[in-house]
N, C-alpha and C positions, 0 to 999 in steps of 0.2 A: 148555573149551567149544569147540564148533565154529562154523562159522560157517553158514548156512540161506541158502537158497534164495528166501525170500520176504519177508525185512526191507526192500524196497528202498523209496524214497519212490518217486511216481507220478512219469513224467517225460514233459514237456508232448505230447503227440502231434501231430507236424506232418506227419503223413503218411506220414510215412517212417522207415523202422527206426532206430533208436540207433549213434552207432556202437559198437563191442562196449568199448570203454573208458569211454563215457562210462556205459552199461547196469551195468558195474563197478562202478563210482564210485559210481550210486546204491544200488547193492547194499550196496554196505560203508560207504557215509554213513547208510543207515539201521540196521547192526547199528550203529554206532557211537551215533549220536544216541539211540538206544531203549536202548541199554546190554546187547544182545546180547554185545557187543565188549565184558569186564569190563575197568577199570581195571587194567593191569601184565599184563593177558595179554598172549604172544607169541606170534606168529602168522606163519607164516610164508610167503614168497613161494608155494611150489613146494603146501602147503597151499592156499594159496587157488584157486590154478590149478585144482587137483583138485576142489575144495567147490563152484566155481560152475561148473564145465568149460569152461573156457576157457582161454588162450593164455596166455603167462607175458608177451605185450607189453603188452593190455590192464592186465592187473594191474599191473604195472611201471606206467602212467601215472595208473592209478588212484591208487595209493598213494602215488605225486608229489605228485599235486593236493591228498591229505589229507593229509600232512606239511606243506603249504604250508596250508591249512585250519589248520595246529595241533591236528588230530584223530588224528593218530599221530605218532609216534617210531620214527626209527630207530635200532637195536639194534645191526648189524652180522651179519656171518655170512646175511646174506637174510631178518632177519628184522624185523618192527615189532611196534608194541605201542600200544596206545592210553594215552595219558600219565596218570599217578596225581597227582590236585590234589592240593594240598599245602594248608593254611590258608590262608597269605598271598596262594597264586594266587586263593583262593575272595576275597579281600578287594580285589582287582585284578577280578574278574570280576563283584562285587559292584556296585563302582562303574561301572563302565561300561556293565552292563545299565543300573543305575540311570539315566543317564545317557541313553543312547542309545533303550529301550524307553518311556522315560518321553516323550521328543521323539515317536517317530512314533506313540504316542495322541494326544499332542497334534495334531500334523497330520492324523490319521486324523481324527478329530472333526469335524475343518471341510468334510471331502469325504465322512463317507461317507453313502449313506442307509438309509434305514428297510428297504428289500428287502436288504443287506445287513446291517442289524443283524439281522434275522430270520434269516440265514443264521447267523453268530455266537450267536444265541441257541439252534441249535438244535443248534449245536457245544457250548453249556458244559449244555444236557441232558446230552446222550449224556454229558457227562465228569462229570455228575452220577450215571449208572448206573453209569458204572466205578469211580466212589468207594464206593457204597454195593455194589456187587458185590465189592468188592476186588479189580479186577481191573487190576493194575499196569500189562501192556502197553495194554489199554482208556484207560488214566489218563494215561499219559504220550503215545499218539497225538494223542488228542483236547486235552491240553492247549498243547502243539505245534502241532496246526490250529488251535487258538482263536488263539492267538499270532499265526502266520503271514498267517492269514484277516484279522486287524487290520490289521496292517503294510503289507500288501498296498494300501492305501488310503490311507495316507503320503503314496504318489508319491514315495519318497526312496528311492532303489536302493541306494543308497551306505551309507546307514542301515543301511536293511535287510540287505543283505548282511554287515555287519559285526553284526548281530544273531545272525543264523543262524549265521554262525561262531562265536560264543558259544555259544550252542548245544550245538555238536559238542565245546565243550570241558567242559563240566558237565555234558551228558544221562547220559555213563555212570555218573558218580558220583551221580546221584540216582536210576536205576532201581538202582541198589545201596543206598541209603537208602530210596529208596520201600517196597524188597522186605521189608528189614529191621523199618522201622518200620510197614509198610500205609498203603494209601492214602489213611486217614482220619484219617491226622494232618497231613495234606497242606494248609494252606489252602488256600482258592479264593477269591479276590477279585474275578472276573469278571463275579460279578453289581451290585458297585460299578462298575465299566469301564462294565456292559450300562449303569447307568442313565446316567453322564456322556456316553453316546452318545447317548442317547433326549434329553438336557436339551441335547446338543450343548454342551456346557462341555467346553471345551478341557482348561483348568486342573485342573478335579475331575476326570478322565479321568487326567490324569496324573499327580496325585497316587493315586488308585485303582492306578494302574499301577504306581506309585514303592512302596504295599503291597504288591501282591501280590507283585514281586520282591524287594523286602527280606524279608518272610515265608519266603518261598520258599527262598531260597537260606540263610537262617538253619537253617532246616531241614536242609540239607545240609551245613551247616558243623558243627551240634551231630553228626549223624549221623558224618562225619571223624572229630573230635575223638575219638569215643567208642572211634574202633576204632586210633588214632593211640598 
């Protein structure tokens, strides 16, 4: 697999250009998060250089940043590879989504409002068409925005950051599961989330949020197993 031009996530526009590693970074955080980057492919420095055209110093700090992420491994010889879960890591990443994503619904809940849940509501549409289109990258963007778009309303950076880098260590293994099994075996629990927002219940928010990632990641764990 090679690595594209246009997986990158969007990066904040403060007026001023990126500088060219951090433009990198987003680059190859989002083949990796989308599962562009397959589990145990190697990939290599002098490779990437070429794919996005740019410098081998950029790259070089990119690929820093996401071994420090836990979203690659290095190889040796120049080269990385985005790391292949193992069960027991999916039972270590299990718990601590559980954990960690279940807290910021709860916090989300207390701050966010109605103009924002309408924003969110129109995020788990769109992730509604990319279910019933089966359209995997469609499914894993938009479920990712619904995610992030919550979080964001936390107020808890710390949280959240440590969410996101979850993330980057599971997304590859389930657009590889998604791909396999389609997106319609996928639960969605979002429309439980949409209501504990609307009723501003904290607790049922996070309980909805404690399903939808235990489901979620069940799925990905039977998906491992199967090819294990």
């Amino acid at each position: 697999m090679t690595t594209t031009k246009n997986a990158s996530l969007p990066v904040p526009d403060s007026g001023a250009k990126a500088p060219a590693h951090e433009t990198v970074y987003q680059t190859l955080r989002g083949q990796i998060l989308f599962g562009e980057l397959a589990p145990g492919q190697a990939v290599t420095i002098q490779g990437l250089t070429e794919a996005l055209n740019v410098g081998m110093t950029p790259v070089r700090e990119a690929i820093r940043r996401l071994i420090s992420d836990g979203a690659l491994v290095f190889q040796g010889n120049r080269r990385v590879s985005v790391p292949v879960l193992r069960l027991e890591d999916l039972d270590e990443l299990s718990y601590a989504r559980k954990t960690i994503e279940c807290e910021l619904a709860r916090r989300a809940t207390l701050r966010i409002t109605a103009e924002h849940i309408a924003v969110l509501t129109r995020i788990d549409d769109a992730l509604d068409r990319a279910i019933s289109a089966g359209d995997v990258a469609g499914y894993l963007a938009q479920n990712y925005a619904f995610h992030t778009a919550l979080y964001q309303h936390a107020r808890a950076p710390i949280l959240t950051d440590l969410a996101d880098r979850m993330w980057l260590r599971f997304g590859p293994s389930l657009r590889v599961v998604c791909g396999r099994l389609g997106t319609q075996s996928f639960p969605d629990r979002h429309k439980d989330i949409l209501d504990a927002l609307r009723k501003a219940d904290p607790e049922l928010a996070a309980l909805a949020m404690e399903r939808d990632v235990m489901q979620g990641m069940e799925q990905v764990s039977q998906g491992i197993a199967a090819v294990s």
